[in-house]
N, CA, C and O of each residue as an XYZ file, in Angstrom:
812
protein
N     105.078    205.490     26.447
C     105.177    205.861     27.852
C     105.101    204.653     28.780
O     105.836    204.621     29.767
N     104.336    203.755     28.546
C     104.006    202.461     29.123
C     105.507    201.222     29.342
O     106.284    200.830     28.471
N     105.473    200.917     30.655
C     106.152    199.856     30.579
C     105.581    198.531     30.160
O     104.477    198.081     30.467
N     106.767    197.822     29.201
C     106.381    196.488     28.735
C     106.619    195.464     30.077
O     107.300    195.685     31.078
N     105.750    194.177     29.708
C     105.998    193.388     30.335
C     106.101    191.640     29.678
O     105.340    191.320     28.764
N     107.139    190.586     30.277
C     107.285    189.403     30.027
C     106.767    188.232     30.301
O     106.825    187.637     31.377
N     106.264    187.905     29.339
C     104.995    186.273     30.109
C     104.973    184.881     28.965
O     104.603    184.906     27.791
N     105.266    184.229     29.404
C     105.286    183.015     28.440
C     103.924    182.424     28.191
O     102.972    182.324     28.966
N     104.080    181.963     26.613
C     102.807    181.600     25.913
C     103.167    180.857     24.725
O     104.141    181.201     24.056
N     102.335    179.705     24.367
C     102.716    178.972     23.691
C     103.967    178.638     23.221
O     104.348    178.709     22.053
N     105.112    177.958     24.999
C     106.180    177.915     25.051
C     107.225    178.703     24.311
O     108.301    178.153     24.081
N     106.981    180.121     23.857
C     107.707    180.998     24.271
C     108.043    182.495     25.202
O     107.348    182.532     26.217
N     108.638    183.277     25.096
C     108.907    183.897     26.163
C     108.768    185.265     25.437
O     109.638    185.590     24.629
N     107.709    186.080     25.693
C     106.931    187.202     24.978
C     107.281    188.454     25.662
O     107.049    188.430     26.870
N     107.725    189.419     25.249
C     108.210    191.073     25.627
C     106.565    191.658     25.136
O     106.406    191.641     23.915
N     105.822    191.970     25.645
C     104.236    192.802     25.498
C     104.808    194.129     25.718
O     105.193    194.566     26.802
N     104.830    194.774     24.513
C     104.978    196.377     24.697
C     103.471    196.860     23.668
O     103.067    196.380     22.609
N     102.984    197.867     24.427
C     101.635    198.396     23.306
C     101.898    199.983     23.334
O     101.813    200.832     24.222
N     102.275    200.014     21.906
C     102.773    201.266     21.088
C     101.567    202.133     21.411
O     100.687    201.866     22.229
N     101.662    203.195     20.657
C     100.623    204.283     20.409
C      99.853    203.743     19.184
O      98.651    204.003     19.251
N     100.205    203.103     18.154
C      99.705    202.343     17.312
C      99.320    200.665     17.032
O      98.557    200.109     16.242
N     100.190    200.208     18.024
C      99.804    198.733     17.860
C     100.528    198.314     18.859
O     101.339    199.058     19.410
N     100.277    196.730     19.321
C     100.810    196.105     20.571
C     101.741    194.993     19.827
O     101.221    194.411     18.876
N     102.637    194.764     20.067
C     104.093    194.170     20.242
C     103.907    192.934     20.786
O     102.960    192.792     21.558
N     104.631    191.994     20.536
C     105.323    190.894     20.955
C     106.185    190.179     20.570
O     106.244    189.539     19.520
N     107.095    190.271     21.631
C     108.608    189.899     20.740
C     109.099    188.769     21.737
O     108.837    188.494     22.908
N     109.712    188.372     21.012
C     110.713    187.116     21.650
C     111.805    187.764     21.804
O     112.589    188.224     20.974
N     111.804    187.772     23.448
C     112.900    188.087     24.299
C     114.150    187.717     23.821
O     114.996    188.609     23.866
N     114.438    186.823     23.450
C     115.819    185.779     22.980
C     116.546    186.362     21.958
O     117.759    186.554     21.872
N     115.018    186.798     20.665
C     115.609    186.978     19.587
C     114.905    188.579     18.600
O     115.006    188.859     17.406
N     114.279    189.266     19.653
C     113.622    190.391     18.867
C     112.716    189.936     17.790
O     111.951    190.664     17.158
N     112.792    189.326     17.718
C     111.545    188.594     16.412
C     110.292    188.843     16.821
O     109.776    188.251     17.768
N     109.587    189.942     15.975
C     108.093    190.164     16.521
C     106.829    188.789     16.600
O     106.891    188.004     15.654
N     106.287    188.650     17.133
C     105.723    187.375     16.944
C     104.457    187.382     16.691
O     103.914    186.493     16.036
N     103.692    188.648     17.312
C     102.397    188.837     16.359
C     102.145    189.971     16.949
O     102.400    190.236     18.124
N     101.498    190.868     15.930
C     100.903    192.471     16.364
C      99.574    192.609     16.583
O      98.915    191.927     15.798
N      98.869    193.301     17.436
C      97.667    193.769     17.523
C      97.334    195.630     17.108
O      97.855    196.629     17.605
N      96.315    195.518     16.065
C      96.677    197.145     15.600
C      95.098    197.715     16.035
O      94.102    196.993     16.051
N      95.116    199.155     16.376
C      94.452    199.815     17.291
C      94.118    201.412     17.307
O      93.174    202.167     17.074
N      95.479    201.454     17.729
C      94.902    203.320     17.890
C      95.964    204.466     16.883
O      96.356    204.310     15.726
N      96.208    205.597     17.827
C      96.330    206.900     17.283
C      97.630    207.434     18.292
O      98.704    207.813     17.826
N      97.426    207.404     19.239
C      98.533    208.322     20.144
C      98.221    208.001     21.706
O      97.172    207.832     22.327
N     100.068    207.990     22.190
C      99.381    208.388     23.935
C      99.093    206.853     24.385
O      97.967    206.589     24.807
N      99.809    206.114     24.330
C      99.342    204.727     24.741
C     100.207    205.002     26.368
O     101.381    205.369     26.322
N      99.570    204.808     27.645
C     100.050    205.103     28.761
C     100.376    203.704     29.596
O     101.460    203.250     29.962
N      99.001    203.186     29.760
C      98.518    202.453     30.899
C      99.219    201.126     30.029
O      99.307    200.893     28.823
N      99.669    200.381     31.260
C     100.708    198.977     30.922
C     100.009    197.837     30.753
O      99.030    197.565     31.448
N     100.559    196.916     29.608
C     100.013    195.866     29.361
C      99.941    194.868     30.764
O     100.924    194.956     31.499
N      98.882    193.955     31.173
C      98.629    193.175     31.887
C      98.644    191.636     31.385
O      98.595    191.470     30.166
N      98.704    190.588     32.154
C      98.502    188.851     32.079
C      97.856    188.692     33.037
O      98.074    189.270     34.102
N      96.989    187.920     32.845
C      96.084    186.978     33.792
C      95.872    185.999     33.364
O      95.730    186.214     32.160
N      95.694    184.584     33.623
C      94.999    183.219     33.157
C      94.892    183.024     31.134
O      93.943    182.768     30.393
N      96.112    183.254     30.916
C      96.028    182.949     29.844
C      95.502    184.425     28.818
O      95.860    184.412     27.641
N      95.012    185.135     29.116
C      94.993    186.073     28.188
C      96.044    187.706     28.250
O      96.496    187.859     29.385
N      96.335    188.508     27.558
C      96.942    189.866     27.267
C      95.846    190.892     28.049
O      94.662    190.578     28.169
N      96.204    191.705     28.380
C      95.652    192.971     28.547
C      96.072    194.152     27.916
O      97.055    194.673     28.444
N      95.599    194.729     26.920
C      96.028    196.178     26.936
C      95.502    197.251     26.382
O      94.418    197.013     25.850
N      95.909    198.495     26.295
C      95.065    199.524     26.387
C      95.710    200.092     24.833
O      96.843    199.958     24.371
N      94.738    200.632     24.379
C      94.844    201.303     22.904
C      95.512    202.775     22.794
O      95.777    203.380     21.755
N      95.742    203.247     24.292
C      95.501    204.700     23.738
C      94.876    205.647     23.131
O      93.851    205.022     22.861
N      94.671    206.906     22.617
C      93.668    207.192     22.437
C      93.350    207.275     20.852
O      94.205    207.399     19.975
N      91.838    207.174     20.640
C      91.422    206.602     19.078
C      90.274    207.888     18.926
O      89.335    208.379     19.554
N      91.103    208.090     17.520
C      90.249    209.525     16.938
C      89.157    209.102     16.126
O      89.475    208.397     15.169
N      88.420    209.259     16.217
C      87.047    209.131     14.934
C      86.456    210.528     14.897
O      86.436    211.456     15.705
N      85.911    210.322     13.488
C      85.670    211.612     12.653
C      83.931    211.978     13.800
O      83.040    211.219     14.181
N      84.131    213.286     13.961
C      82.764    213.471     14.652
C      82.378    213.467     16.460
O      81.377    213.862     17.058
N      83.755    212.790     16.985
C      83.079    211.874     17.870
C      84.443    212.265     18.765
O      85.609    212.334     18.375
N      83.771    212.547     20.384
C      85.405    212.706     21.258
C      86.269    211.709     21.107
O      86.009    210.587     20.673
N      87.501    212.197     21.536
C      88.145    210.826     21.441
C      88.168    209.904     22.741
O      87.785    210.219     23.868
N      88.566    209.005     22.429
C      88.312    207.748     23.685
C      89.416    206.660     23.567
O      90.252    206.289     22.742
N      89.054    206.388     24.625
C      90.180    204.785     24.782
C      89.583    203.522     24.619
O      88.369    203.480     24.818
N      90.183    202.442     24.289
C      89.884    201.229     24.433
C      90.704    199.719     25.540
O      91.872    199.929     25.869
N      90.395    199.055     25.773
C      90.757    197.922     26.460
C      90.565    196.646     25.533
O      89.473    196.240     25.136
N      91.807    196.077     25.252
C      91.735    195.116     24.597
C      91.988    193.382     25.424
O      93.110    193.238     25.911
N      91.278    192.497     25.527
C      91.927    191.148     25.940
C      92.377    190.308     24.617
O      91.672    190.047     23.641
N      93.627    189.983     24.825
C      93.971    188.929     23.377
C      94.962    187.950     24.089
O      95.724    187.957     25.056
N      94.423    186.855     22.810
C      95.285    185.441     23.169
C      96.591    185.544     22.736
O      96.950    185.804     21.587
N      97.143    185.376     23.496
C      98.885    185.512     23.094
C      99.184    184.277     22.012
O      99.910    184.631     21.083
N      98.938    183.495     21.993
C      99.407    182.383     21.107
C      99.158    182.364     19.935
O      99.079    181.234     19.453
N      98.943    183.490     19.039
C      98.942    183.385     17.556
C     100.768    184.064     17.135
O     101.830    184.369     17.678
N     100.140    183.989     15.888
C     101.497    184.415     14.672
C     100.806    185.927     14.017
O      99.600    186.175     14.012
N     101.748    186.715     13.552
C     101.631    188.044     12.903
C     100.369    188.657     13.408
O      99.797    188.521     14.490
N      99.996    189.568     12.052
C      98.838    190.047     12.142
C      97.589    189.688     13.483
O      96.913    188.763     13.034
N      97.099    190.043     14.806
C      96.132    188.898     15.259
C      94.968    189.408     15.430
O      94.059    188.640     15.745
N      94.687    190.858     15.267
C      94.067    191.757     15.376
C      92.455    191.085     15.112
O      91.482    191.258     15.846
N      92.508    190.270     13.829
C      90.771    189.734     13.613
C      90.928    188.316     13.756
O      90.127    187.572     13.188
N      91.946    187.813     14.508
C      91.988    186.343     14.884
C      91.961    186.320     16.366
O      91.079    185.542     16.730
N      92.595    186.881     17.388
C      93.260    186.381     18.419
C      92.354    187.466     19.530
O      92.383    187.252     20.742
N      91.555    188.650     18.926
C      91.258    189.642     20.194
C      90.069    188.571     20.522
O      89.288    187.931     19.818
N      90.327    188.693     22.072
C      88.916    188.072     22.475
C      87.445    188.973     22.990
O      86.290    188.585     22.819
N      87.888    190.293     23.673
C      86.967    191.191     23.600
C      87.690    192.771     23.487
O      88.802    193.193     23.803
N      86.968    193.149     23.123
C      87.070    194.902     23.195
C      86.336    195.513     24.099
O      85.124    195.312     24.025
N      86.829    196.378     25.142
C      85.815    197.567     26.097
C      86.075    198.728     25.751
O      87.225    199.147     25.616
N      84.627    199.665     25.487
C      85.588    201.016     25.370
C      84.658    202.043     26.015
O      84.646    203.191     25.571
N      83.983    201.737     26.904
C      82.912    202.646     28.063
C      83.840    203.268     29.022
O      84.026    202.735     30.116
N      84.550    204.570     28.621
C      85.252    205.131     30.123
C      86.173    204.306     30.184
O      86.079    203.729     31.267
N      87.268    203.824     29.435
C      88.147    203.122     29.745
C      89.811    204.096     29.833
O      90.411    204.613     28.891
N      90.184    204.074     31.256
C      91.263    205.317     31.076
C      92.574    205.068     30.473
O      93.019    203.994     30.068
N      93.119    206.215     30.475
C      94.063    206.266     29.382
C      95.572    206.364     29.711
O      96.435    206.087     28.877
N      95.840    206.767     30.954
C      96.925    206.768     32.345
C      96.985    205.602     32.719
O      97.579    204.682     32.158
N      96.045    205.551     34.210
C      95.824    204.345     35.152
C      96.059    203.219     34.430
O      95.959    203.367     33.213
N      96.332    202.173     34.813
C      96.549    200.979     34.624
C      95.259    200.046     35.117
O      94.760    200.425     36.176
N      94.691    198.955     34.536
C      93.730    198.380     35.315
C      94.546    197.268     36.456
O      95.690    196.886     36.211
N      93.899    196.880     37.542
C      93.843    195.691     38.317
C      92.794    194.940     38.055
O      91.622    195.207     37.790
N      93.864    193.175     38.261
C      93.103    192.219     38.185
C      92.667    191.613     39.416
O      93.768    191.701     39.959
N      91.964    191.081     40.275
C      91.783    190.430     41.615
C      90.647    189.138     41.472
O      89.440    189.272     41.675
N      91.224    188.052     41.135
C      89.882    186.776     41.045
C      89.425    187.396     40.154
O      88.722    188.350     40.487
N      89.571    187.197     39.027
C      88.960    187.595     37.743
C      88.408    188.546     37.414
O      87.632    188.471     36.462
N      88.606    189.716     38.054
C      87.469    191.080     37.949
C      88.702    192.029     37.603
O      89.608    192.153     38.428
N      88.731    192.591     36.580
C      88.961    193.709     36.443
C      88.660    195.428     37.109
O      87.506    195.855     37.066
N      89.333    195.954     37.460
C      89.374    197.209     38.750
C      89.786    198.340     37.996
O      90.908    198.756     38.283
N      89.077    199.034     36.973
C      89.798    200.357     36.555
C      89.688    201.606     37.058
O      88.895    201.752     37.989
N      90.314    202.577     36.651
C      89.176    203.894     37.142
C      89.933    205.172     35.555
O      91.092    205.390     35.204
N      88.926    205.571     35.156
C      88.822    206.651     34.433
C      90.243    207.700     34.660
O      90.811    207.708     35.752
N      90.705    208.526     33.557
C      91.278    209.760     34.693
C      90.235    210.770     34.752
O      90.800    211.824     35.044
N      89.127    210.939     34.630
C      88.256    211.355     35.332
C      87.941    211.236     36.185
O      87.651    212.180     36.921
N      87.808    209.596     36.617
C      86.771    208.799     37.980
C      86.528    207.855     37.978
O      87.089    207.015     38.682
N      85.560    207.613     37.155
C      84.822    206.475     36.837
C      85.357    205.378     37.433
O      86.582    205.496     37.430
N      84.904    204.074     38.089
C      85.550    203.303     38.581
C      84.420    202.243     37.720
O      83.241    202.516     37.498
N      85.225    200.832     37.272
C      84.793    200.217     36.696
C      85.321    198.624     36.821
O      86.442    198.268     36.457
N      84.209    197.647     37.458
C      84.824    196.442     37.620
C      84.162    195.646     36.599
O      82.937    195.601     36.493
N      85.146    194.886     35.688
C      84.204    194.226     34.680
C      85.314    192.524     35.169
O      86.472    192.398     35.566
N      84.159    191.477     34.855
C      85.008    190.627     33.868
C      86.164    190.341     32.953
O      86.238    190.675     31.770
N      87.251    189.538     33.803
C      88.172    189.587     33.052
C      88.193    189.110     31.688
O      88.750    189.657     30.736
N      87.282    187.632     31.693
C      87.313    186.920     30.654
C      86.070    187.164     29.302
O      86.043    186.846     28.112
N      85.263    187.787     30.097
C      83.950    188.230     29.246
C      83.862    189.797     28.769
O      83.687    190.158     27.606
N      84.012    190.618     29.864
C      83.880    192.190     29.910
C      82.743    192.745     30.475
O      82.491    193.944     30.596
N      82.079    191.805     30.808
C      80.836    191.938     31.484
C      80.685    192.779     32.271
O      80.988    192.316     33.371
N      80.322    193.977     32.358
C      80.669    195.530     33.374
C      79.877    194.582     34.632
O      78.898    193.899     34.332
N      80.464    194.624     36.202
C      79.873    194.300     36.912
C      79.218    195.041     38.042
O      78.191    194.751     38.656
N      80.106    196.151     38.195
C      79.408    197.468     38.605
C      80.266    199.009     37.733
O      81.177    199.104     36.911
N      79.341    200.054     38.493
C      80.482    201.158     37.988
C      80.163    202.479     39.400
O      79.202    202.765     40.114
N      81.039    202.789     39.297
C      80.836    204.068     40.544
C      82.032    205.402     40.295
O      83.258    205.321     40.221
N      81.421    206.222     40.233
C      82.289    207.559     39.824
C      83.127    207.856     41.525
O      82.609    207.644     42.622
N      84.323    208.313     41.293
C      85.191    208.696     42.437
C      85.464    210.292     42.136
O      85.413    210.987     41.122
N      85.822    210.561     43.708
C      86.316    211.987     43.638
C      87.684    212.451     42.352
O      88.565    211.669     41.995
N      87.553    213.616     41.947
C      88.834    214.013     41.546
C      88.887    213.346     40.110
O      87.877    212.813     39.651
N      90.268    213.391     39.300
C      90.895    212.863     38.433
C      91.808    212.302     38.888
O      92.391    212.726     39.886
N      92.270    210.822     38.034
C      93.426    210.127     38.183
C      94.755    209.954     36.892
O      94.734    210.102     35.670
N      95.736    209.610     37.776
C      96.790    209.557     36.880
C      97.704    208.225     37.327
O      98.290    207.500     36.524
N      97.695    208.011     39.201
C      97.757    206.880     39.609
C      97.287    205.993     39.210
O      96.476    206.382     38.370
N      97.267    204.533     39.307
C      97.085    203.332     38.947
C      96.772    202.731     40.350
O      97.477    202.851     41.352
N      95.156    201.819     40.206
C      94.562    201.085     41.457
C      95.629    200.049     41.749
O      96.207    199.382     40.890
N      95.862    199.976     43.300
C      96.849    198.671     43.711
C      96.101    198.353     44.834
O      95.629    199.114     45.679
N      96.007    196.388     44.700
C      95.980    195.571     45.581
C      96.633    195.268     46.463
O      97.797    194.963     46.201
N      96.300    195.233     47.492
C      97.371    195.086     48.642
C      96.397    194.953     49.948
O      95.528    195.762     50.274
N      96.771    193.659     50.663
C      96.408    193.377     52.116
C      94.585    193.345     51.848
O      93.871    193.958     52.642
N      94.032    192.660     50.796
C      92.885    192.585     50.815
C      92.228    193.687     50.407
O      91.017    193.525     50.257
N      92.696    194.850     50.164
C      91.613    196.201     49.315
C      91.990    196.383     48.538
O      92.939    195.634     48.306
N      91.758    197.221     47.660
C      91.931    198.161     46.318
C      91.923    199.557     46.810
O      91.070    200.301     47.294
N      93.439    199.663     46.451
C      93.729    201.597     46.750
C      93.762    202.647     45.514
O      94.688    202.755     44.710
N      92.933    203.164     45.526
C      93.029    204.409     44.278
C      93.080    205.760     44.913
O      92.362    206.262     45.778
N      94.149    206.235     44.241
C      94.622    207.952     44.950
C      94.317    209.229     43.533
O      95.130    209.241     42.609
N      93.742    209.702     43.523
C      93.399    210.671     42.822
C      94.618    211.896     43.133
O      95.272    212.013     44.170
N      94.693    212.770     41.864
C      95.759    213.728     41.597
C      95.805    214.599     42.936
O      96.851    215.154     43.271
N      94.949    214.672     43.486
C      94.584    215.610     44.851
C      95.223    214.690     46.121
O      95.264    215.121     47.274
N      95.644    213.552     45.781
C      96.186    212.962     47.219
C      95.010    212.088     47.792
O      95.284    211.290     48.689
N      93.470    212.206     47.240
C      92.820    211.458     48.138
C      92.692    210.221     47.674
O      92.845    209.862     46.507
N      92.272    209.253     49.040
C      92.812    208.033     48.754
C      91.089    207.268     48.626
O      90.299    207.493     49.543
N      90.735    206.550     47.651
C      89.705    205.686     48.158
C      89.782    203.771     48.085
O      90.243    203.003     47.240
N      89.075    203.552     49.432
C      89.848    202.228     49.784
C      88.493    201.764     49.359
O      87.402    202.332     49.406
N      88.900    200.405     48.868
C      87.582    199.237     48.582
C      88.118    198.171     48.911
O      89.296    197.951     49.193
N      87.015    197.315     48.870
C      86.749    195.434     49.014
C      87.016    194.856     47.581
O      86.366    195.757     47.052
N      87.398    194.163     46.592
C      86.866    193.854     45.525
C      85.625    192.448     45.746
O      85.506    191.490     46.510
N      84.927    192.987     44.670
C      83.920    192.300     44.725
C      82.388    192.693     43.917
O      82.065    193.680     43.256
N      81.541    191.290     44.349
C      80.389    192.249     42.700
C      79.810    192.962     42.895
O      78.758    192.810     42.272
N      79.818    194.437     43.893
C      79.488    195.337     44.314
C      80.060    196.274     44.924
O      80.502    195.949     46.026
N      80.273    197.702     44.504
C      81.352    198.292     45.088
C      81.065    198.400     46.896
O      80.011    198.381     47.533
N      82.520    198.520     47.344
C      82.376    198.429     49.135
C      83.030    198.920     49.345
O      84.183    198.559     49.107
N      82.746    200.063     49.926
C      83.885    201.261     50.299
C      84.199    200.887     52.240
O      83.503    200.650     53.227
N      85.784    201.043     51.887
C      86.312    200.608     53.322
C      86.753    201.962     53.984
O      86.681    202.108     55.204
N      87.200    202.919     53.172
C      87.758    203.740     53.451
C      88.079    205.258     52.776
O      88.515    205.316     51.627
N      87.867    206.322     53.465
C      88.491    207.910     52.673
C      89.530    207.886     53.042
O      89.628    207.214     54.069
N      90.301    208.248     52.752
C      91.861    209.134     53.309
C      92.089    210.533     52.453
O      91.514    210.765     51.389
N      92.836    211.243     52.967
C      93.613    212.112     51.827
C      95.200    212.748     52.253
O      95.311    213.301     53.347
N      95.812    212.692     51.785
C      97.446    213.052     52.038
C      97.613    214.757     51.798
O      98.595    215.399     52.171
N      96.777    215.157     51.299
C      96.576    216.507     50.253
C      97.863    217.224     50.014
O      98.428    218.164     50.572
N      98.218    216.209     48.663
C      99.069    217.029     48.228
C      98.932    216.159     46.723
O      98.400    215.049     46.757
N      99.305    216.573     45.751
C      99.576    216.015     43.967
C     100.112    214.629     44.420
O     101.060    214.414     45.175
N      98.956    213.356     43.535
C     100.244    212.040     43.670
C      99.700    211.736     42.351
O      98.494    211.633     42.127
N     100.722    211.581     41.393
C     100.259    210.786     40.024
C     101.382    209.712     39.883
O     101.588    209.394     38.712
N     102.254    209.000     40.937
C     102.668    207.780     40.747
C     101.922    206.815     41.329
O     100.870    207.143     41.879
N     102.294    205.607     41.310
C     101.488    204.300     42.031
C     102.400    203.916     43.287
O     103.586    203.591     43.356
N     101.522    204.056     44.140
C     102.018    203.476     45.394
C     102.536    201.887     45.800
O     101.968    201.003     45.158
N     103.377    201.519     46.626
C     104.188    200.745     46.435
C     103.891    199.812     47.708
O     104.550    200.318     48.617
N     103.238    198.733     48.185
C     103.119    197.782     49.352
C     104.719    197.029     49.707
O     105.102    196.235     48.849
N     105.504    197.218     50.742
C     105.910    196.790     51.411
C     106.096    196.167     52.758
O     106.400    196.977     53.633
N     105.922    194.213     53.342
C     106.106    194.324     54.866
C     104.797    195.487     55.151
O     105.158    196.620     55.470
N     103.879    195.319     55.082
C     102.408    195.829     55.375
C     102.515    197.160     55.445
O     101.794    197.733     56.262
N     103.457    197.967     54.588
C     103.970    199.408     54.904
C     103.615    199.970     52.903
O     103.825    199.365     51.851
N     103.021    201.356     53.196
C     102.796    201.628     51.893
C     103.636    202.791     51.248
O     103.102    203.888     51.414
N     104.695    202.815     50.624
C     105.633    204.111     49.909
C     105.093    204.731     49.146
O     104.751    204.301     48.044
N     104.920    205.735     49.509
C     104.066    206.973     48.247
C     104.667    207.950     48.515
O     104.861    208.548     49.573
N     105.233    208.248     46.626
C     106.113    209.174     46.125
C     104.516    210.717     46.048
O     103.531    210.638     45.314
N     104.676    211.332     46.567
C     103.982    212.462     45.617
C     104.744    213.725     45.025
O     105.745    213.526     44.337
N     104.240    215.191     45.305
C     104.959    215.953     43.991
C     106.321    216.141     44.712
O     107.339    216.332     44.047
N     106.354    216.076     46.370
C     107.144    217.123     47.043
C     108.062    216.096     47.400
O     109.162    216.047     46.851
N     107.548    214.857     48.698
C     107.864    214.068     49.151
C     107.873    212.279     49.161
O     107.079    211.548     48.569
N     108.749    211.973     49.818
C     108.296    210.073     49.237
C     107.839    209.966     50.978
O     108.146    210.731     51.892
N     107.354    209.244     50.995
C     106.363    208.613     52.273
C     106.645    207.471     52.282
O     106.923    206.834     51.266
N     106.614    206.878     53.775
C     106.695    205.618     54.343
C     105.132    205.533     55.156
O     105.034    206.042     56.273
N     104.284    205.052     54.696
C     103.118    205.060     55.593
C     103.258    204.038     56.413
O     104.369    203.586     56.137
N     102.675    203.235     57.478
C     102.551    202.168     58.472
C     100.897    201.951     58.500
O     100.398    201.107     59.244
């Protein structure tokens, strides 16, 4: 379900797609996989990320015997060969990590939110949870940066605005009330949001 994305690493030019079973990297040029990361079970949604040298991506969801199922967040070094799974991951998160949404990065902090809620800023490079705060509703949207806040819109249309930073700071409620499970779009200080019925030009 997830779109892949392209980022160069150890001077070559890497296609990051993360399957329902394992994460991808291919050389754009030549389809040649260049090393796999292996993981989950099904349902891989939320899109691989780059920041400062490391991968971002999400496992989809992982069944264990006994136990709900859950998601994981993986950071890995792009610059290995094949297999990298017990060479190259640098950390694993798997506290409420959602399975839709996409995370944001802003100055090194990671910005997720649950499709439950949960909102969760960790460390990009460590994982270091730095705060956590539950939000209204369920999500399916993905948090976006734009003009200095962090916008997260829950399935209900409501919007909650933040600061990033090592403490959550709420700037703002809104609500549109109506279904939005796409990601809203910053343009020229103007925000496009598709929801179930209509597309919007906000100001």
């Amino acid at each position: 379900y997830q779109t892949p994305i392209v980022i160069k690493a150890a001077g070559k030019e890497l296609l990051i797609s993360n399957s329902a079973f394992m994460c991808f990297a291919h050389d754009v040029y030549t389809g040649e996989v260049v090393w796999t990361v292996e993981y989950g079970y099904d349902s891989t949604v939320s899109m691989p990320l780059y920041w400062d040298g490391l991968v971002y991506v999400n496992s989809g969801w992982i069944f264990l015997d006994n136990q709900p199922y859950f998601t994981r967040q993986y950071a890995v070094d792009p610059t290995g060969k094949g297999d990298v799974t017990k060479t190259h991951v640098k950390w694993i998160y798997e506290d409420e990590v959602p399975q839709i949404p996409t995370p944001v990065i802003v100055d090194g902090k990671m910005y997720m939110v649950h499709d439950r809620g949960m909102a969760t800023c960790l460390d990009a490079k460590t994982a270091k949870v730095i705060w956590k705060q539950e939000l209204k509703g369920n999500f399916n949207s993905s948090p976006v940066y734009a003009g200095g806040n962090i916008y997260f819109f829950n399935v209900k249309g409501d919007c909650t605005i933040i600061k990033p930073g090592n403490s959550f700071q709420l700037v703002a409620e809104n609500s549109i009330a109506e279904t939005v499970k796409a990601v809203p779009v910053f343009v020229n200080e103007k925000m496009v949001l598709r929801t179930e019925k209509f597309l919007y030009l906000i100001k």
